[in-house]
C-alpha positions in Angstrom: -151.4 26.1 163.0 -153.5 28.7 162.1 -151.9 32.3 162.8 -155.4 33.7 162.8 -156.0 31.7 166.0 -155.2 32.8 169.4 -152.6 31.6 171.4 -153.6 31.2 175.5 -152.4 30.2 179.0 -155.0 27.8 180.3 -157.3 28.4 182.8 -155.9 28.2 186.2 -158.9 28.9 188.3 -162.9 29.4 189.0 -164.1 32.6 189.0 -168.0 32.0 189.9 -169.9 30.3 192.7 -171.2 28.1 191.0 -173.6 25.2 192.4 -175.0 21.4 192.1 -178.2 20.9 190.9 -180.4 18.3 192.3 -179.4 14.7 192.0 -182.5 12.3 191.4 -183.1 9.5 194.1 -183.9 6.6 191.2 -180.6 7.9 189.3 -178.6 4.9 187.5 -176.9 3.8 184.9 -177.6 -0.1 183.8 -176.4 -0.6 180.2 -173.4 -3.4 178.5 -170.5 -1.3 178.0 -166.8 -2.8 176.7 -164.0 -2.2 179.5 -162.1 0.4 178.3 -158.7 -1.8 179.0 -160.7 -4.7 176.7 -161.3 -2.1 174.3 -157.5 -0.8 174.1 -156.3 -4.3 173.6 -158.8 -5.1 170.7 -157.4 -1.7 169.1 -154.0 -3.2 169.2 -155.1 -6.2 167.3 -157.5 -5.0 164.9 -158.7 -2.2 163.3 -157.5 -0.2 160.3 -153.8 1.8 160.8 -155.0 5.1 159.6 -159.0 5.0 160.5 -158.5 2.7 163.4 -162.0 1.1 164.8 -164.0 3.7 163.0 -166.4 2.9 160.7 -166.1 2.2 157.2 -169.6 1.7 156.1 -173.0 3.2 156.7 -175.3 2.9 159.6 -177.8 0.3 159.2 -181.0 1.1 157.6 -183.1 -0.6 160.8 -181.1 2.1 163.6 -182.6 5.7 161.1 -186.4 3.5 161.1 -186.0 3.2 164.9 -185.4 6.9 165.2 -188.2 8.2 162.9 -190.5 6.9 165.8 -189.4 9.7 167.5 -192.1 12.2 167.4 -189.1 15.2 166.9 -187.5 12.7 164.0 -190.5 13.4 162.3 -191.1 17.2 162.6 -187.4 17.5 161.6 -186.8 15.3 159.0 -187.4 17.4 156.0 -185.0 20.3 157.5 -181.6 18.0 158.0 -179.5 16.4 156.0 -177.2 13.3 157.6 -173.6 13.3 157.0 -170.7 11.7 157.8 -170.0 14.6 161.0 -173.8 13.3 162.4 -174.2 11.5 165.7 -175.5 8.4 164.2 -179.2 7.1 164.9 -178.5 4.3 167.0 -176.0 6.7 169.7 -178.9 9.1 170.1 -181.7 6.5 170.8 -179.3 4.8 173.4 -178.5 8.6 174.5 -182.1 9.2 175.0 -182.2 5.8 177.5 -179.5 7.5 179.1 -181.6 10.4 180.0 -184.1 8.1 181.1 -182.0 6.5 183.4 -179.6 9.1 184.9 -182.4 12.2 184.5 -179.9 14.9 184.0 -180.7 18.5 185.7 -178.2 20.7 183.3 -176.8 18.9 180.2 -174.2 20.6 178.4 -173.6 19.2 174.9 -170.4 20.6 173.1 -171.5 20.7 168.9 -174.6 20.8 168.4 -176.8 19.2 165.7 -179.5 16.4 164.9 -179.0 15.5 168.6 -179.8 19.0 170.4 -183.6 19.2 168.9 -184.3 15.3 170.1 -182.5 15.0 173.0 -183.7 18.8 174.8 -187.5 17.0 173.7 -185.9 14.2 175.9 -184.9 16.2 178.6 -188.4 18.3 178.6 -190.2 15.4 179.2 -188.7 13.5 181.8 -189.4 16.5 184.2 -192.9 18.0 182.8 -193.8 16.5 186.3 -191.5 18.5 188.5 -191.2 22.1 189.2 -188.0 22.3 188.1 -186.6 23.6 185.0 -184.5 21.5 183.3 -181.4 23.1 181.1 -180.0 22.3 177.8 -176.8 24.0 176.8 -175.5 23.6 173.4 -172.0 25.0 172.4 -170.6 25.1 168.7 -168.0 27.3 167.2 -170.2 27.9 164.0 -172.4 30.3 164.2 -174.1 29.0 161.2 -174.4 26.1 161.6 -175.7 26.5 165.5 -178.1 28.5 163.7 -179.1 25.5 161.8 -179.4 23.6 164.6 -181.7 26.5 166.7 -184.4 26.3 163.9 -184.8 22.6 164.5 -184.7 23.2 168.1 -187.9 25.5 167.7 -189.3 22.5 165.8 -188.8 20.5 168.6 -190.6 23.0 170.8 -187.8 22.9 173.2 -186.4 26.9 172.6 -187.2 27.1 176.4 -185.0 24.8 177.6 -182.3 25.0 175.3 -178.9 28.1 175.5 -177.2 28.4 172.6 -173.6 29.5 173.1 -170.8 30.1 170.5 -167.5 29.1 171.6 -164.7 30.1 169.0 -161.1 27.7 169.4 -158.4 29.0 170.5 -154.7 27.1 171.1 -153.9 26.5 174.7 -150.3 26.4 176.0 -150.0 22.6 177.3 -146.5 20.7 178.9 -143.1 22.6 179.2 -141.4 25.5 177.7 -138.7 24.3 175.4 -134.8 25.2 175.6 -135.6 27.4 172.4 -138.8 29.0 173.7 -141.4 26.7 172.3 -144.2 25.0 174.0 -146.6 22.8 172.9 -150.0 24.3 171.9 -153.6 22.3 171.4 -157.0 23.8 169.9 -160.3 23.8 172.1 -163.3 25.4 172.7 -162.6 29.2 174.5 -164.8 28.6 177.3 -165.5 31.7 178.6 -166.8 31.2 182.4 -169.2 33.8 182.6 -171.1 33.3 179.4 -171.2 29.3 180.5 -172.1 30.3 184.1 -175.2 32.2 182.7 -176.1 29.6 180.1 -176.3 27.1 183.2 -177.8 29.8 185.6 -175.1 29.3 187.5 -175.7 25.3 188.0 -172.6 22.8 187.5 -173.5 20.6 184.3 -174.8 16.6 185.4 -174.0 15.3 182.2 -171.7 16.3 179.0 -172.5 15.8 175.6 -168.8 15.6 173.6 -169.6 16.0 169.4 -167.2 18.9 169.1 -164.8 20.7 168.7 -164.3 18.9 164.7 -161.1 16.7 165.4 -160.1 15.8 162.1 -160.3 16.3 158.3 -161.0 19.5 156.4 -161.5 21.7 158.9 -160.8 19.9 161.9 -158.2 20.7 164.2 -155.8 17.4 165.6 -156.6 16.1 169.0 -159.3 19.0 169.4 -161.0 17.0 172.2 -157.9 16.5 174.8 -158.5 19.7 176.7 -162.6 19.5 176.9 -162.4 17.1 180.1 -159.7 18.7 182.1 -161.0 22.5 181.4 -164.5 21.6 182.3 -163.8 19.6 185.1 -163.6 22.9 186.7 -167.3 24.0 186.0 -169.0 20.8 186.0 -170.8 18.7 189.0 -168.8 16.1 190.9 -169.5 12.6 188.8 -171.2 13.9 186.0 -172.1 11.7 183.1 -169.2 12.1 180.0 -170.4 11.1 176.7 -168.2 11.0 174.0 -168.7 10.0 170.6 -166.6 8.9 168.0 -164.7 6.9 170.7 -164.1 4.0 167.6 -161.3 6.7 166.4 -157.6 6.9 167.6 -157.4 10.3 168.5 -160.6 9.5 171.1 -159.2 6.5 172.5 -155.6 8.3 173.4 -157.7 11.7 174.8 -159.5 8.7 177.2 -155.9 7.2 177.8 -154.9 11.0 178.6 -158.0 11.4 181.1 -157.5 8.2 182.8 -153.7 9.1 183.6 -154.4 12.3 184.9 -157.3 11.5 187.2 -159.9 13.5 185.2 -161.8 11.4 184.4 -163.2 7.9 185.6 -164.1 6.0 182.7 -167.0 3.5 182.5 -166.4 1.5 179.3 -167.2 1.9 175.6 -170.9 1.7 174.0 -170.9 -0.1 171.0 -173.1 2.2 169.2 -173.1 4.2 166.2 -169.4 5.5 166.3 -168.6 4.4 169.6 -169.5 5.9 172.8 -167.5 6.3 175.7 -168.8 6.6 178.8 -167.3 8.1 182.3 -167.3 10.3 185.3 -165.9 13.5 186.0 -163.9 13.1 189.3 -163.9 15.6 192.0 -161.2 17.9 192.4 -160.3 21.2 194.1 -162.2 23.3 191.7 -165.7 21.1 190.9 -165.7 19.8 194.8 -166.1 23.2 196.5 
């Protein structure tokens, strides 16, 4: 554990009024997802003992084609370089149905990257038609690399839309104090409610984005993910949309296991796309349900 890193309490409360944006009449969700019980029992069956279900090889060559369609694909292209920490092509075309389908209000996307530029164009366009403005929050804890991002997001045309917000980790105090005075700690994004209140104009997110924090490797900080659903639970709407990728790895599939038993999070099954995508819904509680 880094000692540069802060140690915190969690947060315990809401601080802001927030509120719920408007909820589309023709809102849905219609898609082939694997039950997430199905999925834990393939896991337990197959799948590599260090790597698990994740990947081994590239995407295929067909899925990046598909995605150069995209009109932002193209304007971008030349300015990004894929890597193995990318959302893979064929996660952000089935994202973009998603926004087709459940036309999100406020969409908070924690790490941003290929995905913020073609997904705010998403967004834009699915409510040119309405008076109202849609938001596109995008968190990282790299300020360079959100800069990156920022200067394909005015590619894009989207810098309207889209509120960049730096984040740094911090460790969280989580379970019981020890007999020697120890406790547990886990990293996550600081969310600080009042920058994220004004990011959102003070609307609850519909739908979350989860690329970040970097969970493992050089870099990457263990289980880095566990906290994002219970923490934002606070801020979010009622039912919002949870995204997560990289649900094919270990560490994902034991953070669902962890939201599931605590009543966080009601989860809707796993995308097979890219590097797996789980999908659920944030459940009301005393905080998000006021």
């Amino acid at each position: 554990m880094s000692k540069d890193i802060p140690v915190k309490d969690l947060p315990q409360k809401v601080e802001k009024e927030w509120k719920n944006p408007l909820e589309p009449q023709e809102r849905h969700l219609t898609t082939d997802l694997i039950p997430f019980g199905e999925y834990t029992k393939l896991r337990k069956r197959a799948g590599d003992p260090r790597r698990g279900l994740f990947p081994a090889v590239n995407f295929e060559q067909a899925y990046m084609d598909e995605l150069l369609e995209d009109p932002v694909m193209q304007a971008v292209k030349d300015d990004y370089a894929y890597t193995a920490w990318s959302m893979e092509p064929d996660s952000i075309i089935f994202l973009k149905k998603v926004f087709e389908m459940y036309k999100p209000q406020v969409v908070l996307e924690l790490g941003s990257g290929i995905s913020t530029p073609i997904l705010s164009a998403k967004l834009k366009e699915l409510w040119k038609d309405d008076d109202i403005a849609p938001l596109y929050v995008t968190i990282d804890q790299s300020d360079d690399y959100l800069g990156q991002t920022l200067k394909l997001v005015k590619k894009a045309g989207t810098e309207d839309i889209t509120r960049p917000v730096i984040f740094p980790i911090s460790y969280f105090k989580v379970g019981d104090v020890a007999e020697d005075g120890d406790q547990k700690v886990l990293a996550c994004y600081d969310f600080d409610e009042d920058k994220l209140f004004e990011a959102c104009d003070g609307l609850r997110p519909d739908l979350i984005i989860v690329d970040g924090p970097t969970g493992g490797g050089a870099g990457g900080f263990p289980f880095a993910r566990m906290l994002t659903a219970p923490i934002l639970s606070m801020y979010v709407k009622p039912n919002a949309l949870f995204c997560m990728d990289d649900a094919y790895r270990d560490t994902e599939i034991h953070e669902t296991q962890s939201w599931i038993e605590s009543n966080t999070l009601q989860v809707l099954g796993v995308k097979a796309a890219g590097k797996g995508l789980m999908m659920g819904l944030m459940i009301e509680n005393t905080f998000n349900g006021k």
